[in-house]
Residue frames as qw, qx, qy, qz and C-alpha x, y, z in Angstrom:
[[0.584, -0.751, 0.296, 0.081, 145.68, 121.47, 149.39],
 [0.280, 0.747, -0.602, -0.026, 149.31, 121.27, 148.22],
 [0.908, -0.032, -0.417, -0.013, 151.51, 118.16, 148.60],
 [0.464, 0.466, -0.404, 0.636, 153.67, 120.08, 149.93],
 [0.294, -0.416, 0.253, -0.823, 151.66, 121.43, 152.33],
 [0.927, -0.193, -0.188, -0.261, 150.58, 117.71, 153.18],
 [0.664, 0.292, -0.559, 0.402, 153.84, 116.67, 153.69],
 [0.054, 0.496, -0.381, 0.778, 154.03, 119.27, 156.00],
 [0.672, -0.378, 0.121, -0.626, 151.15, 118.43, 158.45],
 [0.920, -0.156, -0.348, -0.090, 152.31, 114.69, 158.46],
 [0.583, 0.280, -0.427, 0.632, 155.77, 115.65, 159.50],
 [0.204, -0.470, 0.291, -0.808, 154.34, 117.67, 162.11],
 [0.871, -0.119, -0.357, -0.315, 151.65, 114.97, 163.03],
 [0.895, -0.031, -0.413, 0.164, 154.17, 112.43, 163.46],
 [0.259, 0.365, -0.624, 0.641, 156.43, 114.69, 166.13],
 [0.534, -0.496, 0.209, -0.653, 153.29, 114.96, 168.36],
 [0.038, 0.299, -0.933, 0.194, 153.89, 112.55, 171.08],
 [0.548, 0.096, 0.656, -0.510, 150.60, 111.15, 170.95],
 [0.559, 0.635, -0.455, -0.279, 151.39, 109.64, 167.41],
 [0.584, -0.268, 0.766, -0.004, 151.40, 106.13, 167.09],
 [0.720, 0.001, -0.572, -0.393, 151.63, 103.17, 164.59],
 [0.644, -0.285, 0.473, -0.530, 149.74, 100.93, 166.78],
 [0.916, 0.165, -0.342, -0.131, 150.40, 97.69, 164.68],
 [0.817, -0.491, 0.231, -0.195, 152.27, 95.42, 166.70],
 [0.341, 0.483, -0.774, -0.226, 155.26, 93.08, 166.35],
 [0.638, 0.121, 0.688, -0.323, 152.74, 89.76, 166.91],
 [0.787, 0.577, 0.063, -0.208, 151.75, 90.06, 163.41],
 [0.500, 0.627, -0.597, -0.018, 155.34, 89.44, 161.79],
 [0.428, -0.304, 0.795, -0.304, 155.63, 86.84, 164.82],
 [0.623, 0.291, 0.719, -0.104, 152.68, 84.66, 163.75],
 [0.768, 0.563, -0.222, -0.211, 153.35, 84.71, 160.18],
 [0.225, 0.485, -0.840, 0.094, 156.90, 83.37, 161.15],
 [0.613, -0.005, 0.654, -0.443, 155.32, 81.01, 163.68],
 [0.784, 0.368, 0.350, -0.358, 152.79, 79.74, 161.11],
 [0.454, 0.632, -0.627, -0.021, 155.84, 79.23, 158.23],
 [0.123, 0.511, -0.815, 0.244, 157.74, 77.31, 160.48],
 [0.450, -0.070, 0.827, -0.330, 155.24, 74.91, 162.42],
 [0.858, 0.418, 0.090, -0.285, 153.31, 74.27, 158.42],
 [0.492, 0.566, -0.656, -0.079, 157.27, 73.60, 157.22],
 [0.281, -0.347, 0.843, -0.301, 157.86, 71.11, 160.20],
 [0.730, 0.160, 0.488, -0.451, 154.55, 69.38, 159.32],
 [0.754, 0.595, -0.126, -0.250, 155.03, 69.30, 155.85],
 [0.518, 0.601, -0.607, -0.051, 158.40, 67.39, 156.47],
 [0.833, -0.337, -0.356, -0.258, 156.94, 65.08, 158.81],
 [0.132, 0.437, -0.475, 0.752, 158.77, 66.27, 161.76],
 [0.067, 0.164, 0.638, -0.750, 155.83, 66.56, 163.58],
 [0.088, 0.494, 0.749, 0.433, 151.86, 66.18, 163.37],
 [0.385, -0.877, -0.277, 0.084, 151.16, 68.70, 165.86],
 [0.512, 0.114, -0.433, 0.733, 154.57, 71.19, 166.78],
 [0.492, -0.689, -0.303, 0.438, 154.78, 72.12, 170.37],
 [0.015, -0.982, 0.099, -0.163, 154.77, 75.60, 171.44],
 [0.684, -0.677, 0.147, 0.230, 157.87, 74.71, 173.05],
 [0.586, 0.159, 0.502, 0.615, 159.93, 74.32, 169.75],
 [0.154, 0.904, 0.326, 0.228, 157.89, 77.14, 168.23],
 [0.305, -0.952, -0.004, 0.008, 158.88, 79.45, 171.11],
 [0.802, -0.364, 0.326, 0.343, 162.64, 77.95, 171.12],
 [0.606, 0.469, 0.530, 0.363, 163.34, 78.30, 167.82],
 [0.226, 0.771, 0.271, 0.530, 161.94, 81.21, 166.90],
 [0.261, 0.173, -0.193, 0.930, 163.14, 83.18, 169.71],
 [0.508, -0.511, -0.279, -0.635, 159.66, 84.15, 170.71],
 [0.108, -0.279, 0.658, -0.691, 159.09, 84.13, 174.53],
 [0.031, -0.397, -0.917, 0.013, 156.29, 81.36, 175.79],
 [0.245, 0.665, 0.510, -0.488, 153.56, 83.55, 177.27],
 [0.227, 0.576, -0.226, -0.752, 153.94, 85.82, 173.76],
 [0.246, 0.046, -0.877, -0.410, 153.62, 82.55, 171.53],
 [0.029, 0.556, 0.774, -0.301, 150.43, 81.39, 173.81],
 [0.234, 0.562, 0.334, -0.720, 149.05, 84.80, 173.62],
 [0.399, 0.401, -0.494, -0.660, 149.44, 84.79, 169.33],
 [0.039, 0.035, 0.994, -0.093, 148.29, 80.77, 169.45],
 [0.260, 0.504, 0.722, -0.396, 145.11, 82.06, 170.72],
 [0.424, 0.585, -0.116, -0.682, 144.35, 84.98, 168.32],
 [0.285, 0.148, -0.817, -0.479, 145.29, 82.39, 165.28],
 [0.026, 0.090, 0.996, 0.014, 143.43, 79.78, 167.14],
 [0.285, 0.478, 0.438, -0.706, 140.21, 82.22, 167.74],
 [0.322, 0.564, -0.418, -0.635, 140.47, 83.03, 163.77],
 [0.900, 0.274, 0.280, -0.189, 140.20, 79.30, 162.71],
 [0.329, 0.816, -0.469, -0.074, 143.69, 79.85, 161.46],
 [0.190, 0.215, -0.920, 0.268, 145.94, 77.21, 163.25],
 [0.812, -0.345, -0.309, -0.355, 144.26, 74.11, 165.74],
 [0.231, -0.602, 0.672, -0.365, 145.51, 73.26, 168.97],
 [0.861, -0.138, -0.489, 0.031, 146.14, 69.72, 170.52],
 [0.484, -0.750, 0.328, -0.307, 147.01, 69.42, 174.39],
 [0.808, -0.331, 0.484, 0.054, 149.73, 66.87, 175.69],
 [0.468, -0.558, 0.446, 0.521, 152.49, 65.11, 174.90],
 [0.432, 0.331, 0.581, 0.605, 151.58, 65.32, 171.19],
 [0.020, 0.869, 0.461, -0.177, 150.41, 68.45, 171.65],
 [0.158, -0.405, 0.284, 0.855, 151.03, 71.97, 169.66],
 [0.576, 0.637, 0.009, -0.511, 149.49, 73.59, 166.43],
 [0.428, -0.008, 0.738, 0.521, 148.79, 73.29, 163.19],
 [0.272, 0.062, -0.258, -0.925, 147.18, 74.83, 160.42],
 [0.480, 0.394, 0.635, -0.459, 143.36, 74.30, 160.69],
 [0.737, 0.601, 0.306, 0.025, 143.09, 74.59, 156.41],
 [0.753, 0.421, 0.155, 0.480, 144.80, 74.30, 153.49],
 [0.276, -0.324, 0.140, 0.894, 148.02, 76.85, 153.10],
 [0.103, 0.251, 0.436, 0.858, 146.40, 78.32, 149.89],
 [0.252, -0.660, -0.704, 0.068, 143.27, 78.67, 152.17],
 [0.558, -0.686, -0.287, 0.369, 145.13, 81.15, 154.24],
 [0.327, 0.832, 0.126, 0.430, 146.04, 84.88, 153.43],
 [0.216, -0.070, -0.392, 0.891, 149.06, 87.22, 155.39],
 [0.071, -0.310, 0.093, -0.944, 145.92, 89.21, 155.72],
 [0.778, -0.352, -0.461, -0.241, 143.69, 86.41, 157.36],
 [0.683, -0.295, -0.485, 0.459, 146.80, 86.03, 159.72],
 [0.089, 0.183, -0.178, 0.963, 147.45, 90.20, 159.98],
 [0.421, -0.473, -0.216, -0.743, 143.34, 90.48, 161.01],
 [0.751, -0.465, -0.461, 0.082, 143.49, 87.46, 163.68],
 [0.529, 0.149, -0.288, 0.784, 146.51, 89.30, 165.16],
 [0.097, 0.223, 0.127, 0.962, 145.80, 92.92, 164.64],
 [0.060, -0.557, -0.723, 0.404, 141.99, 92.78, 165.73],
 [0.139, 0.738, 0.390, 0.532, 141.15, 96.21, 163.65],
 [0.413, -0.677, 0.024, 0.609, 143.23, 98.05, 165.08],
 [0.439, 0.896, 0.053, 0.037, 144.33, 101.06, 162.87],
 [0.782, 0.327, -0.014, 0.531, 147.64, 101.52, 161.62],
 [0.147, 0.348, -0.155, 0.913, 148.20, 105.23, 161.91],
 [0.336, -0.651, -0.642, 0.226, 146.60, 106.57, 164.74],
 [0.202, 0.407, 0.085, 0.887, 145.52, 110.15, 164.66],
 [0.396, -0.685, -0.576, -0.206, 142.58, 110.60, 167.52],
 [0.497, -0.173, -0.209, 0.824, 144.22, 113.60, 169.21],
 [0.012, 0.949, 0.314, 0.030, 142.82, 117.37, 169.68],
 [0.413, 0.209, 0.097, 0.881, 144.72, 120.20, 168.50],
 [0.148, -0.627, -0.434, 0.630, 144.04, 123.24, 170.28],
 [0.176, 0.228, -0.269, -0.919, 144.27, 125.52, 167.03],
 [0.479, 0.592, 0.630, -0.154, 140.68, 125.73, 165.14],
 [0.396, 0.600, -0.317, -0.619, 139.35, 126.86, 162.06],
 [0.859, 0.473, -0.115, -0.157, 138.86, 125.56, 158.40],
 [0.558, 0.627, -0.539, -0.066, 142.65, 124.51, 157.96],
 [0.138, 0.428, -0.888, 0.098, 143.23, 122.47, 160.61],
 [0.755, 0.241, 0.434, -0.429, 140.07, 120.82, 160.44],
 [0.708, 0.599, -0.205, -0.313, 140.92, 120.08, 156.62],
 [0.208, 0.534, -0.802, 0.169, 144.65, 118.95, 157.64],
 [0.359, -0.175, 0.863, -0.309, 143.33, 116.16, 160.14],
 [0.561, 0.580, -0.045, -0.588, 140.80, 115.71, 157.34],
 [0.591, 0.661, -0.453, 0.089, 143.52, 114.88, 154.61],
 [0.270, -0.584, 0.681, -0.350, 145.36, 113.47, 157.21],
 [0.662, 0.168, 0.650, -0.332, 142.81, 110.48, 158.01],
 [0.535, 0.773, -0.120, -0.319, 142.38, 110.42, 154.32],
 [0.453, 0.600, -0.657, 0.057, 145.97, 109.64, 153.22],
 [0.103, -0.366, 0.923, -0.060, 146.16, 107.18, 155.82],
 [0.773, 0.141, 0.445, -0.430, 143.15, 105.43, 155.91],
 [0.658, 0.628, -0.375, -0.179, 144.49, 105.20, 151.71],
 [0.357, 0.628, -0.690, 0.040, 147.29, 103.94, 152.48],
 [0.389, -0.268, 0.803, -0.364, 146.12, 101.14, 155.06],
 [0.841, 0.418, 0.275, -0.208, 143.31, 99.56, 152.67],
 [0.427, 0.817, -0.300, -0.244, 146.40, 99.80, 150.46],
 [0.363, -0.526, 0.646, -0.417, 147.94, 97.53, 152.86],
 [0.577, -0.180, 0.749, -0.272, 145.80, 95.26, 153.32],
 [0.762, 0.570, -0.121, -0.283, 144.99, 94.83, 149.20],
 [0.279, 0.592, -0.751, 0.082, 148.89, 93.48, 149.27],
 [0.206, -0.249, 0.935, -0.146, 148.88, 90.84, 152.14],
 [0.777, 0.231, 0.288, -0.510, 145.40, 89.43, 150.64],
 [0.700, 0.582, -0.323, -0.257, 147.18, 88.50, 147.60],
 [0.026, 0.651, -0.705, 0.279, 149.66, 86.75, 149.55],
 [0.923, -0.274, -0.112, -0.247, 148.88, 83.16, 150.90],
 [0.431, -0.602, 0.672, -0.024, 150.82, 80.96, 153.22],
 [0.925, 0.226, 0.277, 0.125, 151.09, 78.44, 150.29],
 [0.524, 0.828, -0.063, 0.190, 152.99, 81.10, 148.71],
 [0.231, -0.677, 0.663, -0.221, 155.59, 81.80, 151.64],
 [0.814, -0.142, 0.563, 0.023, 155.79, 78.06, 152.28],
 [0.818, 0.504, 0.202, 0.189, 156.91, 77.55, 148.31],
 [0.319, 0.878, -0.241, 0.263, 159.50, 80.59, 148.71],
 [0.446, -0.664, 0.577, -0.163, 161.24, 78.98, 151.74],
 [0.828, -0.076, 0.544, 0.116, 161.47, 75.63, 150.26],
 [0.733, 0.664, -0.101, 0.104, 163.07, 76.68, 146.72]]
């Protein structure tokens, strides 16, 4: 199959209105989140930081910080404390902790590209095209997720503090 002829089927793909990327904006939340309540700690600010700062701060609406809290906290990523010292923290070591540890608590395996749709034409080519489709993304999501592995929240913590 051409590239061209790939190109073509995504571009077509992507007009159908039942075409989604189904990733979320939670995941670029709770990496910021998690930056900002390990910098606070790490300049003894706080041993715990309230969601309330979190959410303040960062612009993030309460019930949406609670709701990413839990997924981190489900993951073993961040620990809660209740009351008036209460609020997260990381639950292990920054270098412990991968963007793709915090992109799986989030994300839940969900798929990136979503393609699970029925096309009324049959036959060999558009069997082959949704095929190649699935294919080029599936590639390109393991491709994904090889990048944020490499990536630890020691590493973002060290680029915000130079």
């Amino acid at each position: 199959m051409t590239t061209i002829y790939i190109v073509y089927i995504l571009y077509v793909v992507c007009k159908i209105k039942d075409f989604i990327l189904s990733y979320s904006l939670a995941f670029s939340k709770a990496v910021i989140m998690i930056l900002f309540a390990a910098d606070k700690i790490k300049q003894g600010q706080y041993e715990f930081v309230p969601t309330k700062i979190i959410s303040g701060a960062l612009n993030i609406p309460n019930p949406t910080a609670v709701k990413i809290i839990h997924g981190l906290s489900r993951a073993g990523i961040i620990e809660t404390r209740e009351g008036a010292k209460g609020g997260i923290r990381l639950a292990r070591e920054p270098s412990a902790i991968t963007v793709l540890d915090v992109f799986e608590a989030i994300e839940l395996n969900r798929p990136l590209f979503r393609n699970d749709f029925n096309i009324n034409v049959k036959g060999a080519k558009p069997t082959l095209s949704q095929q190649s489709i699935s294919l080029i993304f599936a590639n390109a999501e393991d491709k994904m997720k090889t990048e944020l592995k490499k990536v630890t929240i020691e590493k973002l913590i060290k680029e915000i503090n130079q």
